[in-house]
N, C-alpha and C positions, 0 to 999 in steps of 0.2 A: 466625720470629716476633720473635728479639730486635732483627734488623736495624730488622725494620719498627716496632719499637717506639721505636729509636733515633733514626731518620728521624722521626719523628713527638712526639718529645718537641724534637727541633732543629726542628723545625718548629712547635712551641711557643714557643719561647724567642725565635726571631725575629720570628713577630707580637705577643711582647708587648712585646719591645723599638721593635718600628714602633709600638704603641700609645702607647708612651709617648713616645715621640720626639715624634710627631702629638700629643700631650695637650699637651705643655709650649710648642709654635711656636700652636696653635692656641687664644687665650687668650679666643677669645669662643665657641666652640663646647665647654667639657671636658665636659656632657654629654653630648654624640653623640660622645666618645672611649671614655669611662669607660662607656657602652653597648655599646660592639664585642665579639662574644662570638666566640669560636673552638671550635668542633667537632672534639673530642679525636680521632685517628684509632682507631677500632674494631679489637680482639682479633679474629686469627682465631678461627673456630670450630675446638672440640676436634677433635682426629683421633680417628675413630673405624674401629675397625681388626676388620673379619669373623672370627669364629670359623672356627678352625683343623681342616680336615677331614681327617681320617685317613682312610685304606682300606688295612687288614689285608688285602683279597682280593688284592690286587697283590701281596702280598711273596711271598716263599719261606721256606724252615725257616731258621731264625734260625744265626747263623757265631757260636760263644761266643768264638773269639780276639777277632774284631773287636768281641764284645760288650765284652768285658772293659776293650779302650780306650775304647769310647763310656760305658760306667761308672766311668770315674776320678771325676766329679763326684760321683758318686752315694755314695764311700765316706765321705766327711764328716758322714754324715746314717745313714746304713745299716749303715757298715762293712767294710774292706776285703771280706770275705770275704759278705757280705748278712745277718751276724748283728750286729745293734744290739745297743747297751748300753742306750740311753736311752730307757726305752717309747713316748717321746712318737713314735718312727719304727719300723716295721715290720719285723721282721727276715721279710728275702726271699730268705736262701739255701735253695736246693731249690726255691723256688716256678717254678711250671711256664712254660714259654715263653708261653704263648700267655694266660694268665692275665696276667702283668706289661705284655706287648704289649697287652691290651685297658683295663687301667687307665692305661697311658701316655697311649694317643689317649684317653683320658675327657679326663686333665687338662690336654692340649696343645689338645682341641676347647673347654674350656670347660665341657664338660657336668658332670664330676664337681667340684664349686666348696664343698663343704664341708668344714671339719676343716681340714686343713692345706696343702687343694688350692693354696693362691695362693701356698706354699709349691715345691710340686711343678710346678706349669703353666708356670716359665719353662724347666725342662730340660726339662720335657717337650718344650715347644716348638722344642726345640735339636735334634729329634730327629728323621729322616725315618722312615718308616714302616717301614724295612727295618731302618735304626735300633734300633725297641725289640721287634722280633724278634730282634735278633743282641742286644742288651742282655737278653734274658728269657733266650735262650738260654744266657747267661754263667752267672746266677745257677741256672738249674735245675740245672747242675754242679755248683755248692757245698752243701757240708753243713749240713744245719738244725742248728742246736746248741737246748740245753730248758734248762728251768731245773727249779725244784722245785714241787711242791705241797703245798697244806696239808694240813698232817694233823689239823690242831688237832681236838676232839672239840665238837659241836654243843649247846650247851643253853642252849637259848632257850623251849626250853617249846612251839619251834614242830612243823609235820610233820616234819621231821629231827631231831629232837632226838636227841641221841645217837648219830649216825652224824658221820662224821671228813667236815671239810668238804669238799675234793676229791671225798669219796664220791657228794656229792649231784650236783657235776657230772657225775661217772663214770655216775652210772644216766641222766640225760640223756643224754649223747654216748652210750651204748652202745645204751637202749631206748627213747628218747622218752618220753610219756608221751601215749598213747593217747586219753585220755578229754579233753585238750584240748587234742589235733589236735598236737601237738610231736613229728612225727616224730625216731628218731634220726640221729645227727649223721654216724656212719659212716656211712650210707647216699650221702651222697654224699663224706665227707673221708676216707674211710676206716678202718680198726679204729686205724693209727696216726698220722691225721692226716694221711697224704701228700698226699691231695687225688685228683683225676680229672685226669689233662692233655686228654681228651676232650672232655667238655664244658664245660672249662677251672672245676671246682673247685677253689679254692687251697689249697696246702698250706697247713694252719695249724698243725700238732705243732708243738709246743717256742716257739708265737707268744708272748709276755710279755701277763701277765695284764692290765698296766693297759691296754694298748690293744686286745687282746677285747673289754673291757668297755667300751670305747668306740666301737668298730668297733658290738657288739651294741643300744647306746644310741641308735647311728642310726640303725640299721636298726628299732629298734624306732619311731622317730620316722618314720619313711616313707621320708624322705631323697627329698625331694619333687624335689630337680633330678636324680634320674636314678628316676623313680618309671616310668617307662616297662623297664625295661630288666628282662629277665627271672630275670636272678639276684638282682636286688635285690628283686622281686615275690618271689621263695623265701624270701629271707631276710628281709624283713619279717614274711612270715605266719609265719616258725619264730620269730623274737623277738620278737612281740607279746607271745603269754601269760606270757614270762617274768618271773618275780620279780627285785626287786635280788638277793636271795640269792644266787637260782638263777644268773643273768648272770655273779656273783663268782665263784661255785663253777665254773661249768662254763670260766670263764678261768681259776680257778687250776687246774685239770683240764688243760687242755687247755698250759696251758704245761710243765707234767711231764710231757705226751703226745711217745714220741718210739719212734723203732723199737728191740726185744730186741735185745741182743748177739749172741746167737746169728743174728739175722734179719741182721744187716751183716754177720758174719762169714761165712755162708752168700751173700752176694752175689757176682755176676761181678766 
């Protein structure tokens, strides 16, 4: 396009040097000079470039060596090891293979295009398909690290009043709340957050509060460019009825959320 721009701006500059030349020799005609119009050469049309199709059904079980180089990008933003410092990014050490693989092709197809996606969709793009199976498979290796929750004591006069804030999260994530349809949170994350690698629920233990609560914001908002998709259907109908309180609570809950010593020390 620049070439053609250049040709075309030198092809400018010569008809209107002929125009003038012709104006100045032709001294009884200078209105049929000073009339000659020239037709700018026209911009191509933008490129417009097809959404990126992933298929997960082709690959195999994810290779974490080879994940671990295809994720050097990815430590700028995440963290060597998949634990963030800075809530605005995700800590995704521990999260499951096939979970990271299905968020990557969201952001390499286009489809998942909110929050910080236009952030995330150029690596994802870098990525073949087998790619963020060996890249999921890296981080499911690494250790989730937690932070703290609050304990602060509630008095606001509201239905919590008097219960330590984390708590109100805590009785959400452990038992829902029945009477308006909020089932609990283990049910599909587990008692400590681990997740399902099954049906591919993501680990969320030890996830940082302020982006829960923005993860639960959208989902409460529909998150209409992936409103098709069936864990998002879950996860809208569990955060509609929630409060701001509750959304606060049950992320500072859930970032304190991390497995017993005893339960690591007991591992293979």
């Amino acid at each position: 396009m620049r070439h053609a721009r250049v040709m075309g701006l030198a092809g400018l500059a010569i008809v209107a040097v002929a125009a003038v030349a012709f104006a100045q020799t032709n001294t009884e005609a200078p209105e049929a000079a000073a009339a000659a119009e020239v037709t700018p050469v026209p911009d191509n049309a933008p490129v417009e470039t097809a959404p990126l199709e992933i298929d997960l059904a082709k690959t195999t079980w994810g290779d974490a060596k080879a994940g671990q180089t295809a994720a050097a990008a990815c430590a700028a933003c995440h963290g060597i090891d998949g634990n963030s410092d800075n809530p605005m990014y995700p800590r995704i050490a521990g999260q499951s293979e096939r979970y990271i693989a299905h968020q990557l092709a969201l952001f390499a197809s286009g489809k998942r295009n909110t929050g910080l996606a236009a952030v995330m969709a150029p690596f994802a793009q870098m990525l073949s398909a087998q790619d963020m199976r060996n890249v999921g498979a890296f981080y499911a290796t690494q250790k989730s690290g937690a932070g703290l929750a609050d304990d602060s004591v509630v008095a606001d006069g509201g239905p919590y009043d008097g219960m330590k804030f984390y708590e109100i999260g805590q009785k959400l994530y452990r038992s829902g709340d029945a009477g308006r349809g909020i089932p609990a949170c283990l049910a599909c994350h587990g008692p400590s957050g681990a997740g399902n690698p099954g049906p591919a629920y993501p680990h969320i233990g030890g996830q940082m509060q302020d982006y829960t609560v923005r993860r639960l914001q959208e989902y409460q908002a529909g998150m209409p460019d992936l409103a098709g998709d069936p864990l998002v259907k879950v996860m809208s109908a569990v955060a509609k009825p929630l409060t701001e309180q509750e959304i606060q609570a049950l992320a500072s809950y859930i970032q304190g959320l991390h497995d017993r010593a005893d339960d690591v020390a007991a591992a293979p």
